[in-house]
Every structure is written in structure tokens, then in C-alpha cells.
N, CA, C and O atoms as a printed pandas DataFrame, in Angstrom:
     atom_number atom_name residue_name chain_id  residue_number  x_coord  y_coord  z_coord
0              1         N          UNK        A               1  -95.487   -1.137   27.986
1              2        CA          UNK        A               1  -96.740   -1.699   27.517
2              3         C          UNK        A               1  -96.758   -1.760   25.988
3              4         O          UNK        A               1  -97.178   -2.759   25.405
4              5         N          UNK        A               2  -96.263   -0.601   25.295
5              6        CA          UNK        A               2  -96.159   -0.511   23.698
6              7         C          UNK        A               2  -95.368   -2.023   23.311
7              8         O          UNK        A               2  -95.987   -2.841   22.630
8              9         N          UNK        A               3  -93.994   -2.320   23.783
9             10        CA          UNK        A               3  -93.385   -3.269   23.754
10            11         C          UNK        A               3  -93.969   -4.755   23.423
11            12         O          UNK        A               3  -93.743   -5.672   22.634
12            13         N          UNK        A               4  -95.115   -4.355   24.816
13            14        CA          UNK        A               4  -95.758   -6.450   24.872
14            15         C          UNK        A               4  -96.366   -6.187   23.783
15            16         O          UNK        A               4  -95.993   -7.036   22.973
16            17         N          UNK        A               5  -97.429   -5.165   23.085
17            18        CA          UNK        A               5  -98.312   -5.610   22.484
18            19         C          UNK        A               5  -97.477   -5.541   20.534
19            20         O          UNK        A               5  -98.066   -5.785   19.481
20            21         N          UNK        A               6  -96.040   -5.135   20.724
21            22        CA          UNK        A               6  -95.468   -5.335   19.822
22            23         C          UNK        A               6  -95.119   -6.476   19.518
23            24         O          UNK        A               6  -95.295   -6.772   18.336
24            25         N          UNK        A               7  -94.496   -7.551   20.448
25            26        CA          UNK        A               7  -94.705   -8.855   20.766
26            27         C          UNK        A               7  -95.507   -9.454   20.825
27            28         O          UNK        A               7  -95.302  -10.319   19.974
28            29         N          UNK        A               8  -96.821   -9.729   21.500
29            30        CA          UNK        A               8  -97.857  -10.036   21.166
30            31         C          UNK        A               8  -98.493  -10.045   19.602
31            32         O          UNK        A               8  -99.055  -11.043   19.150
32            33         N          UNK        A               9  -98.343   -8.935   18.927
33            34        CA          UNK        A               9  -98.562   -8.592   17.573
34            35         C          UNK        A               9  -97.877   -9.721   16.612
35            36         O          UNK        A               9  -98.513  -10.263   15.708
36            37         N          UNK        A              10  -96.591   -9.999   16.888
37            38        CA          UNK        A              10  -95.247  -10.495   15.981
38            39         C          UNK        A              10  -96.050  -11.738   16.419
39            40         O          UNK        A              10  -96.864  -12.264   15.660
40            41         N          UNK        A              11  -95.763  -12.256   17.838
41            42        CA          UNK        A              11  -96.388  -13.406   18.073
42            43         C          UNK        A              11  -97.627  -14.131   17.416
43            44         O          UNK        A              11  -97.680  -15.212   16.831
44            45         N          UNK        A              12  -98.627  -13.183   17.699
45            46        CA          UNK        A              12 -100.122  -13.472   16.620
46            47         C          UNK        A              12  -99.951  -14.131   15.221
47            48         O          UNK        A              12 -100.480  -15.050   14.597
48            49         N          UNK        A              13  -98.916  -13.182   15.021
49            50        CA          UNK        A              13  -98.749  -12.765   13.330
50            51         C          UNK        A              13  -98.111  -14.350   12.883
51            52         O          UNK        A              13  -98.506  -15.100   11.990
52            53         N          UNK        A              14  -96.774  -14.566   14.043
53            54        CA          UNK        A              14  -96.419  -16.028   13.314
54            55         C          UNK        A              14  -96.831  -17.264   13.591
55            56         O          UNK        A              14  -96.266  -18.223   13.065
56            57         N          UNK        A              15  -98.303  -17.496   14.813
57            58        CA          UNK        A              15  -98.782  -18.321   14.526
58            59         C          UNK        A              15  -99.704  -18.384   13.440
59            60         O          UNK        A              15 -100.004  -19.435   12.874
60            61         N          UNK        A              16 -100.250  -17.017   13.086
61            62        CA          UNK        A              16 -100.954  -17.496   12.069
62            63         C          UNK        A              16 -100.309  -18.117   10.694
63            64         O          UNK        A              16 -100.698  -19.123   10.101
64            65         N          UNK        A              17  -99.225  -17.257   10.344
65            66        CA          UNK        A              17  -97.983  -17.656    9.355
66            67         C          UNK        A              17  -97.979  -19.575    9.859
67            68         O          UNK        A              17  -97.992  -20.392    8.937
68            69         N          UNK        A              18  -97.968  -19.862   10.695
69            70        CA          UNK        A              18  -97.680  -21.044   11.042
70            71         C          UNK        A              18  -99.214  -22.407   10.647
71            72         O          UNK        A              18  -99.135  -23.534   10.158
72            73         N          UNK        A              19 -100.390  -21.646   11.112
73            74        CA          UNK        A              19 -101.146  -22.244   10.820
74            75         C          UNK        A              19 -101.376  -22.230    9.090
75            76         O          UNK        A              19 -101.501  -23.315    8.522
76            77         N          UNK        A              20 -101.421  -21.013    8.338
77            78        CA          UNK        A              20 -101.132  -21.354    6.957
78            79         C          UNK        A              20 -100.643  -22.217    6.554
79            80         O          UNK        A              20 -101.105  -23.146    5.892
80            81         N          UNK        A              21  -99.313  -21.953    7.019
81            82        CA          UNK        A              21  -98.681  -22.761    6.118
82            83         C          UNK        A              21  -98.595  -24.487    6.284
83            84         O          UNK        A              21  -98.216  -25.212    5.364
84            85         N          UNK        A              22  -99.011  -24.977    7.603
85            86        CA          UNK        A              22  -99.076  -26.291    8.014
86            87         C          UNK        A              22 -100.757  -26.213    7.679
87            88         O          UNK        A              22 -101.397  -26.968    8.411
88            89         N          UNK        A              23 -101.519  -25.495    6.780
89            90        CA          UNK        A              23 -102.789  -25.912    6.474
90            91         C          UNK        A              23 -104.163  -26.421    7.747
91            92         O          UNK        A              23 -105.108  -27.207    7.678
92            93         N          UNK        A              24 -103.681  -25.575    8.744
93            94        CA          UNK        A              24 -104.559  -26.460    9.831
94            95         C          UNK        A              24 -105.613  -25.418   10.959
95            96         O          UNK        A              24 -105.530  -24.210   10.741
96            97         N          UNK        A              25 -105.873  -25.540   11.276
97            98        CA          UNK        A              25 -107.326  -24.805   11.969
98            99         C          UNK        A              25 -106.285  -24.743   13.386
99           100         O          UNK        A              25 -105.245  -25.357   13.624
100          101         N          UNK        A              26 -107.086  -23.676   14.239
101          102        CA          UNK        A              26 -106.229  -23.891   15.670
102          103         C          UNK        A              26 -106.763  -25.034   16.538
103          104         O          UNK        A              26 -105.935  -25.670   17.190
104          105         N          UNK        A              27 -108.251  -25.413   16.627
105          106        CA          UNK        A              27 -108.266  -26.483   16.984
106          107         C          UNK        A              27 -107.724  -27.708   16.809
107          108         O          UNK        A              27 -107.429  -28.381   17.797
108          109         N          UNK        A              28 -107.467  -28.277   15.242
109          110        CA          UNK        A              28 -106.373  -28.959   15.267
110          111         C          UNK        A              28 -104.832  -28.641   15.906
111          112         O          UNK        A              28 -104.017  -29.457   16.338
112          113         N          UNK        A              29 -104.740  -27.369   15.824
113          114        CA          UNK        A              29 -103.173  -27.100   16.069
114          115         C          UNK        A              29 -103.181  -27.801   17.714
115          116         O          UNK        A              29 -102.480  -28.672   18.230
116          117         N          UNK        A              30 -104.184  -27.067   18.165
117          118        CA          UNK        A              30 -104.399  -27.411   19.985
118          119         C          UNK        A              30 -104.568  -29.051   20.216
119          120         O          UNK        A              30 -104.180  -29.551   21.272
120          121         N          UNK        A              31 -105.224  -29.929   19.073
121          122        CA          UNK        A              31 -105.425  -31.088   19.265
122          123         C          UNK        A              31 -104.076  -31.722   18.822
123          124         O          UNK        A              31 -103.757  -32.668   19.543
124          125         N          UNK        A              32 -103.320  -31.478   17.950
125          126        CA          UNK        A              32 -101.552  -32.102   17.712
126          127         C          UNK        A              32 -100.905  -31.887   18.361
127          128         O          UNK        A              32 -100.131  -32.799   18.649
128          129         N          UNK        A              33 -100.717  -30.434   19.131
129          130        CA          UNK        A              33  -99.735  -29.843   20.522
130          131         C          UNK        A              33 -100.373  -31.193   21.714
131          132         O          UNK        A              33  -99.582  -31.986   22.226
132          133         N          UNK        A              34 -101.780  -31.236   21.975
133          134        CA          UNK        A              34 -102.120  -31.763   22.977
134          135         C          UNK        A              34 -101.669  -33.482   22.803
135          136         O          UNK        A              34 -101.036  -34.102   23.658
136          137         N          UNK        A              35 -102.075  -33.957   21.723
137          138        CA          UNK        A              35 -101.227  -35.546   21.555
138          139         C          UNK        A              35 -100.055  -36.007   21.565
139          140         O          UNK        A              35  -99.726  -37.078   22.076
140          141         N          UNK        A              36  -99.164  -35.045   20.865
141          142        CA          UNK        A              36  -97.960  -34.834   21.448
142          143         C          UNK        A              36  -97.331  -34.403   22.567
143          144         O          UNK        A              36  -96.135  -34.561   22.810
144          145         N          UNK        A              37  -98.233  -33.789   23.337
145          146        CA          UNK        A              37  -97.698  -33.855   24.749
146          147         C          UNK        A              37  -97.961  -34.991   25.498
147          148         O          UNK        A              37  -97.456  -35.201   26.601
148          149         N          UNK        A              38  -98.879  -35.867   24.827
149          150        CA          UNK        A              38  -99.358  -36.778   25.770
150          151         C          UNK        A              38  -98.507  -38.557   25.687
151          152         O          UNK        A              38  -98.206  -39.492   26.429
152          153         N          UNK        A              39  -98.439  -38.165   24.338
153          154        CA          UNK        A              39  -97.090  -38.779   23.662
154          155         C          UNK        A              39  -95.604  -38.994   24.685
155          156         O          UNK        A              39  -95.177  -39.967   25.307
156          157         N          UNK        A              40  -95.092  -37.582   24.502
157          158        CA          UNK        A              40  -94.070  -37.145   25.258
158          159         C          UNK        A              40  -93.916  -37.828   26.604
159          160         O          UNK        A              40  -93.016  -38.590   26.957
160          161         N          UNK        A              41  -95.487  -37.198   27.616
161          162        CA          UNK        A              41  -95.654  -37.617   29.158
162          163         C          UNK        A              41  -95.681  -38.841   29.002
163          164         O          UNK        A              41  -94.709  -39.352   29.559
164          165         N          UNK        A              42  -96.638  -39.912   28.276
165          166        CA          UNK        A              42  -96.187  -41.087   28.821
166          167         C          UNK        A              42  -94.909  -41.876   28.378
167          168         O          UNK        A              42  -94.855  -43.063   28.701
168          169         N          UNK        A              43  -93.900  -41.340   27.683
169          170        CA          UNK        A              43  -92.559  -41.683   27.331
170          171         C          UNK        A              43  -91.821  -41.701   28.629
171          172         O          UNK        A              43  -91.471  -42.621   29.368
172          173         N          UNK        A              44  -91.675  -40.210   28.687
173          174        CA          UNK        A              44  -91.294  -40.145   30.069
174          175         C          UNK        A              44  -91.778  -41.215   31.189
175          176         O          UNK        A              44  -90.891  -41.855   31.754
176          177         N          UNK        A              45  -92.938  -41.413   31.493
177          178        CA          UNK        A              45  -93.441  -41.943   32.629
178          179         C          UNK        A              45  -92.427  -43.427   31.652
179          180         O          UNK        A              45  -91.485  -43.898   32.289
180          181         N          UNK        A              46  -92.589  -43.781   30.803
181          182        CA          UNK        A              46  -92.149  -44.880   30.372
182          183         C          UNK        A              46  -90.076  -45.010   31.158
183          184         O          UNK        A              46  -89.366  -45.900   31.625
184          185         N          UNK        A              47  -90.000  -44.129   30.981
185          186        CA          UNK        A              47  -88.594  -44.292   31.072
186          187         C          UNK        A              47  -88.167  -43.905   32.416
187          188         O          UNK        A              47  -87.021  -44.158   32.788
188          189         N          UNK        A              48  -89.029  -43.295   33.190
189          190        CA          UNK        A              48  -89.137  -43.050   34.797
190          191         C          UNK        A              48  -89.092  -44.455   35.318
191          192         O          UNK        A              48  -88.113  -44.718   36.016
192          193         N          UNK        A              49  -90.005  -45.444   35.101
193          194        CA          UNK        A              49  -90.404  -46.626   35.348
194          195         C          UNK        A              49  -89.182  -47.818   35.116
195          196         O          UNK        A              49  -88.953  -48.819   35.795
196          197         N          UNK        A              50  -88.265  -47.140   33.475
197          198        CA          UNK        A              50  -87.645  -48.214   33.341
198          199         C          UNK        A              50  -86.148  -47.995   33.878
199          200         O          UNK        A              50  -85.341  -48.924   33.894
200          201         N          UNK        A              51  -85.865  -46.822   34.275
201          202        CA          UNK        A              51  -84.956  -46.379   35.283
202          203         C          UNK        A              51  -84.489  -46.953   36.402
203          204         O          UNK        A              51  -83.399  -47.420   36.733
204          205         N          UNK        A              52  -86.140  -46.748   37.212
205          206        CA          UNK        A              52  -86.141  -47.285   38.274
206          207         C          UNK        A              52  -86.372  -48.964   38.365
207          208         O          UNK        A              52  -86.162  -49.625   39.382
208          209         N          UNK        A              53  -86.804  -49.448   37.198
209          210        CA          UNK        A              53  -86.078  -51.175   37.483
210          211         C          UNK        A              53  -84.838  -51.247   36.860
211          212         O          UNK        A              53  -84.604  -52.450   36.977
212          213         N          UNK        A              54  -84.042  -50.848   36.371
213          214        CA          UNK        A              54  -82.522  -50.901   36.019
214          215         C          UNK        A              54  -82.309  -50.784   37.743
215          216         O          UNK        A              54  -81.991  -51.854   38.262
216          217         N          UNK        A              55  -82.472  -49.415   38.826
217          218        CA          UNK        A              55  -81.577  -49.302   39.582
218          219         C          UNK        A              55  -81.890  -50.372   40.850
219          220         O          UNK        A              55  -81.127  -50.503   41.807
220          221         N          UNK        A              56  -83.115  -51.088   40.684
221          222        CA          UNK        A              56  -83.419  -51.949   41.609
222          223         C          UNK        A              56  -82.405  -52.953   40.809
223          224         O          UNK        A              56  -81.429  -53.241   41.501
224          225         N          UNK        A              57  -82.410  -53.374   39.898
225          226        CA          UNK        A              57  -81.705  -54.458   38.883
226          227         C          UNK        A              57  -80.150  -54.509   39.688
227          228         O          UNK        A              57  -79.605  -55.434   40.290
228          229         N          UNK        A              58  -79.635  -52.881   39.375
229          230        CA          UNK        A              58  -78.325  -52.664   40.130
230          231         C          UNK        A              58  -77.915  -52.491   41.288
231          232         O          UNK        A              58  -76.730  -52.195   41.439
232          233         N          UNK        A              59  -78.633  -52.605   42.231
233          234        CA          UNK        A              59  -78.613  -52.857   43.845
234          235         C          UNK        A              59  -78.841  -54.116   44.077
235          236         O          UNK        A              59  -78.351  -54.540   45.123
236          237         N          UNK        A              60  -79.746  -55.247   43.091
237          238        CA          UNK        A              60  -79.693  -56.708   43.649
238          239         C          UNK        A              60  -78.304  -57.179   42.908
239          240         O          UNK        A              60  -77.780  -58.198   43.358
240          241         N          UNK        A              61  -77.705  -56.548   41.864
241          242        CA          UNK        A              61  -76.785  -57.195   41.648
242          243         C          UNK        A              61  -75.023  -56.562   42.348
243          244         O          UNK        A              61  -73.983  -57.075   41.933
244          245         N          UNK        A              62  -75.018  -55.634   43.216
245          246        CA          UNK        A              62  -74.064  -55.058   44.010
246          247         C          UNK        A              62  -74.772  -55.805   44.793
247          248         O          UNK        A              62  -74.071  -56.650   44.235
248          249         N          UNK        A              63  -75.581  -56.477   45.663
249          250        CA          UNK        A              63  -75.414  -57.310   47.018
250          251         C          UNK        A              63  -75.563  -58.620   46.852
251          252         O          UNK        A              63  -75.996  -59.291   47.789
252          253         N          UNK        A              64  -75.210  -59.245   45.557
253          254        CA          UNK        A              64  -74.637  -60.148   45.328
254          255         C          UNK        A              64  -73.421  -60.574   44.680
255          256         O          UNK        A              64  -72.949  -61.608   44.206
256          257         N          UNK        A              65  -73.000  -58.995   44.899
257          258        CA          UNK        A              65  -71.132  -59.208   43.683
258          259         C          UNK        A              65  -70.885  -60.020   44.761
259          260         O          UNK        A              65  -71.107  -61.172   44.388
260          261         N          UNK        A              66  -70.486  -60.002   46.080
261          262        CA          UNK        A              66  -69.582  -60.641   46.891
262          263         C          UNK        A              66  -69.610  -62.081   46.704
263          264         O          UNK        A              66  -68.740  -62.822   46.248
264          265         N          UNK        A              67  -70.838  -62.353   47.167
265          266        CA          UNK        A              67  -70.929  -64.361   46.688
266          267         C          UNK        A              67  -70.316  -64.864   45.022
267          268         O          UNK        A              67  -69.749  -65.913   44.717
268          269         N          UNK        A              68  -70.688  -63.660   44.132
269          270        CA          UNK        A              68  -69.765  -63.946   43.029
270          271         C          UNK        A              68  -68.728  -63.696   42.700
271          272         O          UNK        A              68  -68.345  -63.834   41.539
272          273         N          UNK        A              69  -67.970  -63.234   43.712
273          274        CA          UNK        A              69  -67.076  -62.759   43.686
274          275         C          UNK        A              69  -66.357  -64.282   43.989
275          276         O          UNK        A              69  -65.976  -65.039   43.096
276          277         N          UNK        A              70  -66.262  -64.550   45.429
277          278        CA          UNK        A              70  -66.427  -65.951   45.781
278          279         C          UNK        A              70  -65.947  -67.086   44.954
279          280         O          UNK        A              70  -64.979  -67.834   44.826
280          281         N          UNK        A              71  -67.400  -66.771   44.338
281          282        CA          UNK        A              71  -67.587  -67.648   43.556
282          283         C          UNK        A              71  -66.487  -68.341   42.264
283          284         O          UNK        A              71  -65.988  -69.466   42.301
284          285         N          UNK        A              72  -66.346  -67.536   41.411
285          286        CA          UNK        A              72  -65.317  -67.032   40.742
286          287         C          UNK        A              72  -63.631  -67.401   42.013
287          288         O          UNK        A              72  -62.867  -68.320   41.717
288          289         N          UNK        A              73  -63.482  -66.888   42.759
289          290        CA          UNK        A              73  -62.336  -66.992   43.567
290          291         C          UNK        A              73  -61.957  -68.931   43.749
291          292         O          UNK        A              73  -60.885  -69.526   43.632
292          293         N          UNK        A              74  -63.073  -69.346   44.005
293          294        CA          UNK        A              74  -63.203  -70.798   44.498
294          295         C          UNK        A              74  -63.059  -71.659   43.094
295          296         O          UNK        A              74  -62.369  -72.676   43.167
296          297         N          UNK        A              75  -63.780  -71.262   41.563
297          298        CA          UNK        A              75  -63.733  -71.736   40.214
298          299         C          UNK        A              75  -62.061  -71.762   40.093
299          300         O          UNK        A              75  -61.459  -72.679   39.534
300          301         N          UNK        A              76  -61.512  -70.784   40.614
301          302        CA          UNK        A              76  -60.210  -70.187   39.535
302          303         C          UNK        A              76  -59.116  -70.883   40.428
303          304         O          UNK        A              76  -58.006  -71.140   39.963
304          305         N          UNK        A              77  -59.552  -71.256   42.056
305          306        CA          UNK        A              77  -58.636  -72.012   43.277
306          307         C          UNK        A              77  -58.948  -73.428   42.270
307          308         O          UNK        A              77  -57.892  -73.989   41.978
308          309         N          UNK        A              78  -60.093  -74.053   41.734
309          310        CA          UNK        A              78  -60.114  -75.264   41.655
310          311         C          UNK        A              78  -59.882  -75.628   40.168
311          312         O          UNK        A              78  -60.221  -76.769   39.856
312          313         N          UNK        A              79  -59.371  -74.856   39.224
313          314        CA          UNK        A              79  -58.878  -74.543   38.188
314          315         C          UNK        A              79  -57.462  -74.476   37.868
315          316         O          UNK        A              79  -56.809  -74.517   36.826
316          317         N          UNK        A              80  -57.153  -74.336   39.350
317          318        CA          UNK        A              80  -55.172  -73.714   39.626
318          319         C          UNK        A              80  -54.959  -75.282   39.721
319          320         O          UNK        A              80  -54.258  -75.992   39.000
320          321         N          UNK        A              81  -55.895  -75.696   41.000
321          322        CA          UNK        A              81  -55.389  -76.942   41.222
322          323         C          UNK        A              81  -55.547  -78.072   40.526
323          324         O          UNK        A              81  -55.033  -79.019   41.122
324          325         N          UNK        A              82  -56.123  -78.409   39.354
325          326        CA          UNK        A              82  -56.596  -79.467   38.025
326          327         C          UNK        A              82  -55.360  -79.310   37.484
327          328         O          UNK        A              82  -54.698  -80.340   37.353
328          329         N          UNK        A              83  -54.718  -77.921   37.016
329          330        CA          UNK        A              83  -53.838  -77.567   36.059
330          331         C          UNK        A              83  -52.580  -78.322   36.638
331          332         O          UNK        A              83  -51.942  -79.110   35.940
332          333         N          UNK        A              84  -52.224  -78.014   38.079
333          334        CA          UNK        A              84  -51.170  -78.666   39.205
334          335         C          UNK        A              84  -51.072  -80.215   38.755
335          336         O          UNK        A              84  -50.098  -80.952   38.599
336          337         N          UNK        A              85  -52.228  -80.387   38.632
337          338        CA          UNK        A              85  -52.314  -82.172   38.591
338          339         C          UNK        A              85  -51.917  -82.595   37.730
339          340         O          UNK        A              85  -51.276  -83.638   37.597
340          341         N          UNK        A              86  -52.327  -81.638   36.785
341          342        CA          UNK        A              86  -52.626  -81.964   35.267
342          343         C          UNK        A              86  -51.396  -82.063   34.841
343          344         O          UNK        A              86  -51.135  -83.141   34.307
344          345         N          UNK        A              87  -50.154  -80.931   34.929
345          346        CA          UNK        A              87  -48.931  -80.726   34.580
346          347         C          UNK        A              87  -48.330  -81.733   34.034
347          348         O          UNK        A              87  -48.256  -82.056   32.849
348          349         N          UNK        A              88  -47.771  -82.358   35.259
349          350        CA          UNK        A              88  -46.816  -83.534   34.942
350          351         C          UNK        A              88  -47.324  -84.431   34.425
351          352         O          UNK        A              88  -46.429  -85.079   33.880
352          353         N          UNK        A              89  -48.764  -85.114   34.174
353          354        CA          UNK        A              89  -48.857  -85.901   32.544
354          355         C          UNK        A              89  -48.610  -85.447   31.567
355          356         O          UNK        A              89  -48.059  -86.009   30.620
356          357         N          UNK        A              90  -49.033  -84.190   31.644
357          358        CA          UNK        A              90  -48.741  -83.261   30.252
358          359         C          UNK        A              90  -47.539  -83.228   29.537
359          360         O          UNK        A              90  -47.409  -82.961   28.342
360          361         N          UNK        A              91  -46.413  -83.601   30.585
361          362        CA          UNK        A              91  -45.393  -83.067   30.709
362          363         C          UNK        A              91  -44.819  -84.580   30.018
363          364         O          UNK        A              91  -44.132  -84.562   28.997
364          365         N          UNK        A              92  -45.098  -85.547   30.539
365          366        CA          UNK        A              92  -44.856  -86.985   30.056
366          367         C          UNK        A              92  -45.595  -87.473   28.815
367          368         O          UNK        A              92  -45.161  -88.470   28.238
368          369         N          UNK        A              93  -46.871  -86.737   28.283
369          370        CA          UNK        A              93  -47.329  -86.933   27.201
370          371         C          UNK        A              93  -46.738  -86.452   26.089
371          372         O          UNK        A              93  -46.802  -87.045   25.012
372          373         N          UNK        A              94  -45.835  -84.836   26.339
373          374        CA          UNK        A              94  -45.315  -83.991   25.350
374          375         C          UNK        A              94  -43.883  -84.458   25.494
375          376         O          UNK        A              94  -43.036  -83.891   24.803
376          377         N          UNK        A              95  -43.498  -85.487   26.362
377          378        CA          UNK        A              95  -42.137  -86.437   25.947
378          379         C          UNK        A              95  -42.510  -87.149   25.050
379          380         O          UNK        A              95  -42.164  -86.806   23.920
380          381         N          UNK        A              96  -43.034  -87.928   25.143
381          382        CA          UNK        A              96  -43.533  -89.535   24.857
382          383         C          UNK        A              96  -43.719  -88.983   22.809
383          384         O          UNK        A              96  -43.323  -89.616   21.831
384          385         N          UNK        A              97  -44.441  -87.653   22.852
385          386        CA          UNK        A              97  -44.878  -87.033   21.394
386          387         C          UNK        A              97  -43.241  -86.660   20.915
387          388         O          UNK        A              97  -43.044  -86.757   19.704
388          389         N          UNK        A              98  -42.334  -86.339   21.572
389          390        CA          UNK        A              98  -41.401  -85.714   20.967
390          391         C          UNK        A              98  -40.342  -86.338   20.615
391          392         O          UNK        A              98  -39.406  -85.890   19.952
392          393         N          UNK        A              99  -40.533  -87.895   21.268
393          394        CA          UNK        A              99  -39.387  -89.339   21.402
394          395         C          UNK        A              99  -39.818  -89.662   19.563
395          396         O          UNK        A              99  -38.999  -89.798   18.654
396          397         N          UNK        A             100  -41.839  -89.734   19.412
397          398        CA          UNK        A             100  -42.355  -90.423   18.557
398          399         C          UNK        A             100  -41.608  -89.483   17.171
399          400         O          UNK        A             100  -41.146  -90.075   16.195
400          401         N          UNK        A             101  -41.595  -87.973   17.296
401          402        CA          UNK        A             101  -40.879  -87.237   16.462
402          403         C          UNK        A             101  -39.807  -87.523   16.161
403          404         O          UNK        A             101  -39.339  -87.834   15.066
404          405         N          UNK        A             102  -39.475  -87.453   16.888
405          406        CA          UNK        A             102  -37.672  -87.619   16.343
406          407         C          UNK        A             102  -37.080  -88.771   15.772
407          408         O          UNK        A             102  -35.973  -88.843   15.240
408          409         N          UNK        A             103  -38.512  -90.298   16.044
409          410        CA          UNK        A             103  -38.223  -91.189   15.532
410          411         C          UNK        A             103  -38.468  -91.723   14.457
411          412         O          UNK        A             103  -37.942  -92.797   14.167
């Protein structure tokens, strides 16, 4: 029991040290602790909220990787095959440039 009220004592002692020196009454002290907590809570609630639309965000976009996946698969099939086509003019254009060089 000697203990708490030695603690208690120290405790007393450095809020008051505390209110000195930040110049402020305890009602203010209780009214800045209290805005700042309220501060704090709705941050939190802020970032609870924006959490949970990120992870809705990231579940509509995992059940649509596959179609883009697809998607992408079918761009890059019809990309292979332009290039196929494409080749052999290419191939007769970068003659035709290299005849004009040399001449």
C-alpha cells in the first residue's frame, strides 16, 4: 500500500509538472486529451472504412484476373499473328532498302 501511494504521489507530482509547464488548467488538459482522442477514433474509423473498400476493390479484381487474363492471351495470339504476316514484307522492304544502299 506504501508503494501505490508512492506512485500515486510521483504520478500527481508529474502531471502537475506537466500542466505548468504546458501552461494549461486540467480542464483544458481533459478537453485536448479528449479531441485528440476523437481525432485519433475517427482516423481510425477512417481507415477501417478505407481498408475495407481496397479489399472489396481486391476481390472484384481477383474474379476478374481470369477474363483478363484471356484477354491479354487472345491480344498477344493476335499480335503473334500480324507479326507472321507482317514478316515477309518486312523482309522484302529491308531488301528493296539495302539494293537502294548499296546503290
Amino acid at each position: 500500500m506504501k508503494t501505490f501511494f508512492k506512485v500515486a504521489g510521483v504520478g500527481a507530482f508529474l502531471f502537475g509538472a506537466h500542466l505548468y509547464y504546458h501552461k494549461e488548467t486540467p480542464a483544458e488538459f481533459v478537453q485536448r486529451v479528449r479531441h485528440y482522442f476523437l481525432v485519433k477514433k475517427q482516423a481510425y474509423g477512417d481507415l477501417k472504412t478505407a481498408q475495407k473498400a481496397f479489399s472489396t476493390a481486391m476481390t472484384e479484381l481477383k474474379a476478374q484476373l481470369p477474363e483478363l487474363q484471356e484477354a491479354i492471351s487472345d491480344l498477344q495470339r493476335d499480335i503473334d499473328e500480324a507479326r507472321f504476316q507482317i514478316q515477309p514484307r518486312i523482309d522484302e522492304i529491308n531488301k528493296y532498302t539495302d539494293k537502294m544502299k548499296k546503290s
